[in-house]
C-alpha positions in Angstrom: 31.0 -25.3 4.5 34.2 -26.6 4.4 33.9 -29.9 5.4 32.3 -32.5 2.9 31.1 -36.3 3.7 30.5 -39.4 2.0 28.3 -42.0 3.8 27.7 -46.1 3.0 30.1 -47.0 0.8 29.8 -50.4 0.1 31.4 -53.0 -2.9 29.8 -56.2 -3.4 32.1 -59.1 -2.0 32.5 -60.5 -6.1 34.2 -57.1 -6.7 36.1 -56.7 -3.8 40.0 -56.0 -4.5 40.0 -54.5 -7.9 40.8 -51.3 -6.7 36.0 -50.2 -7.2 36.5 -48.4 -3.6 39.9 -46.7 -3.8 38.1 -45.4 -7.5 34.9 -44.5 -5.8 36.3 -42.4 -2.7 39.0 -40.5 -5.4 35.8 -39.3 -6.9 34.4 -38.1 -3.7 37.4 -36.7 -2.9 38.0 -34.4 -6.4 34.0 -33.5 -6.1 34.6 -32.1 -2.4 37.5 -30.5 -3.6 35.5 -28.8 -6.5 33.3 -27.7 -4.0 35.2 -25.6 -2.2 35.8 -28.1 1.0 39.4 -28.7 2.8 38.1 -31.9 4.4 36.3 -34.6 3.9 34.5 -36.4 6.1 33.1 -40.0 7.2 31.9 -42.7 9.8 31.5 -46.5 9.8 30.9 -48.9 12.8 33.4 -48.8 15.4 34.3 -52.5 15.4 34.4 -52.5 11.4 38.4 -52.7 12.0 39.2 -53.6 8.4 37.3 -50.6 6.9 39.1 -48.0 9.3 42.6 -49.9 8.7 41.0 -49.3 5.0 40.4 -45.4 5.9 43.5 -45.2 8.2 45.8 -46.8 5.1 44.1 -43.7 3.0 44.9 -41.2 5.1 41.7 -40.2 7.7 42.4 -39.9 10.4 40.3 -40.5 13.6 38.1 -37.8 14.9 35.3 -39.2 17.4 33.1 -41.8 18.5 29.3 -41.0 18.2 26.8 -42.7 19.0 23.8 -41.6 16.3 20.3 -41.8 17.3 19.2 -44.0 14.0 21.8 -47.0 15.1 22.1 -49.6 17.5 25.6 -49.4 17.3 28.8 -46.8 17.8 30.5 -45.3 15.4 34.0 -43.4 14.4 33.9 -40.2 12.5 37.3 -40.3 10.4 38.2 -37.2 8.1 40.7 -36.0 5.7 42.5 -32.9 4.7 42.1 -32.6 1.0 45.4 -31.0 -1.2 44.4 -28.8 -4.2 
């Protein structure tokens, strides 16, 4: 209950570096925070290196690696402690 997620975020490559994802993962974060959670959660593709610099740069931090049942590949779970 106290732990929110976001999953797939994506920006097309034409809007890339104006600032869409930092916007996008702001609002995730206020709505988790609205709901009551203290972190919020997420995973990408383990060697997606410029997405967790990306995460790392935002402040999630690295929690495990999990291998999902759906995918073909690994992935890293990175969270956040969210600030009221």
């Amino acid at each position: 209950g106290s732990v929110a997620k976001f999953n797939m975020l994506a920006v097309a490559p034409d809007y890339q570096k104006h600032g869409i994802a930092n916007h996008l993962i702001n609002i995730c974060e206020n709505i988790a925070l609205k709901h009551g959670a203290r972190e919020l959660a997420l995973d990408t593709a383990e060697n997606n290196t410029a997405l967790i610099d990306y995460y790392s740069r935002r402040n999630y931090r690295f929690i495990e690696t999990v291998k999902w049942r759906d995918t073909n590949y690994a992935s890293v779970v990175y969270s956040k402690r969210l600030n009221n």
